[in-house]
N, C-alpha and C positions, 0 to 999 in steps of 0.2 A: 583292289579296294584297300587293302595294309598298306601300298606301296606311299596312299597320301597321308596318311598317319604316321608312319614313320617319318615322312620330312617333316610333316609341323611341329612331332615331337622332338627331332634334333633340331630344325630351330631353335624351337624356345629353351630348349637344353643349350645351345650359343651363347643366346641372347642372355639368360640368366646366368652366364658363366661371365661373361663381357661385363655385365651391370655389377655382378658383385665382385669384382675385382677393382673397381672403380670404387666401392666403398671400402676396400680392403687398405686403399692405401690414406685416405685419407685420417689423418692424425688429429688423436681427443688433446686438449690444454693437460699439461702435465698437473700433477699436484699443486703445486706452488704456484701454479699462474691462473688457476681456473676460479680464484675468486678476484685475483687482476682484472682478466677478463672479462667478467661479471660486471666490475663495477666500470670498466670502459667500454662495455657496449651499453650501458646504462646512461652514462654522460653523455656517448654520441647520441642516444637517441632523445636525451633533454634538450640537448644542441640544435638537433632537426627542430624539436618541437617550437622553440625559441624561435629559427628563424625560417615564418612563413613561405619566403622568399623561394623556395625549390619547392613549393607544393607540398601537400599535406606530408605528414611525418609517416604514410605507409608506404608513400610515394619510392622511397630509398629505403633498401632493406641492409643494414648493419650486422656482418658476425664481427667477433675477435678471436684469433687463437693464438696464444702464447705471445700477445701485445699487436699481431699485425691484424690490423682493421681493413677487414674486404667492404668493398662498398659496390651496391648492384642495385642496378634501377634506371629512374627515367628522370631528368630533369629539362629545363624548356631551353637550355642553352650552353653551348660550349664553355663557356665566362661561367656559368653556374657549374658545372663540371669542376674545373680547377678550384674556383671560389671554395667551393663545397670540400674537397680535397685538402687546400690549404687551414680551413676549419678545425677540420680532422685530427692532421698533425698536430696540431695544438694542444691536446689532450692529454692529459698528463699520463704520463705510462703508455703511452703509443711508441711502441718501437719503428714500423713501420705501415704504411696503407696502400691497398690492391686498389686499385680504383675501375672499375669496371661499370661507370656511369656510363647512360646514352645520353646526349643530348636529343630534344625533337628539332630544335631551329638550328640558324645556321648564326648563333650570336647577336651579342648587341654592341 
């Protein structure tokens, strides 16, 4: 009867060991860039809201860290992918963008 409790206890002892190493490594905006950051995840998401064209503005979800802008979500087209992408860059104080859109179609 111990013998199942001991494995789902060392499981989730794994599992919680695996997860938070995974937050271990991920890095906060240093001082000096965490109000950059601020104000250019702020523009990108004025940007979304501008233009309707990729679907609602929750549709693509926007971080920054230390100027590179990850972008993650769903848009309706490969052509809105890059489009979207190319937007981006344009944003003042963007060092770099993760682009980690899906498209649903297959283009237009």
């Amino acid at each position: 009867m111990h013998r199942p409790t001991k494995l789902y206890t060392l499981t989730l002892a794994l599992f919680l060991a695996a997860a938070g190493s995974g937050c271990a490594v991920f890095k906060k905006c240093s001082a000096e860039n965490c109000a950059t950051d601020a104000k250019i995840t702020a523009d990108e998401e004025a940007l979304l809201a501008e233009h309707r064209e990729f679907g609602p503005p929750a549709a693509v979800h926007v971080q920054t860290l230390n100027g590179v802008v990850y972008l993650t979500g769903t848009v309706d087209t490969e052509f809105e992918v890059r489009h979207l992408e190319a937007l981006v860059r344009r944003v003042t104080d963007v060092k770099d963008v993760v682009n980690n859109l899906n498209a649903r179609g297959n283009g237009r």
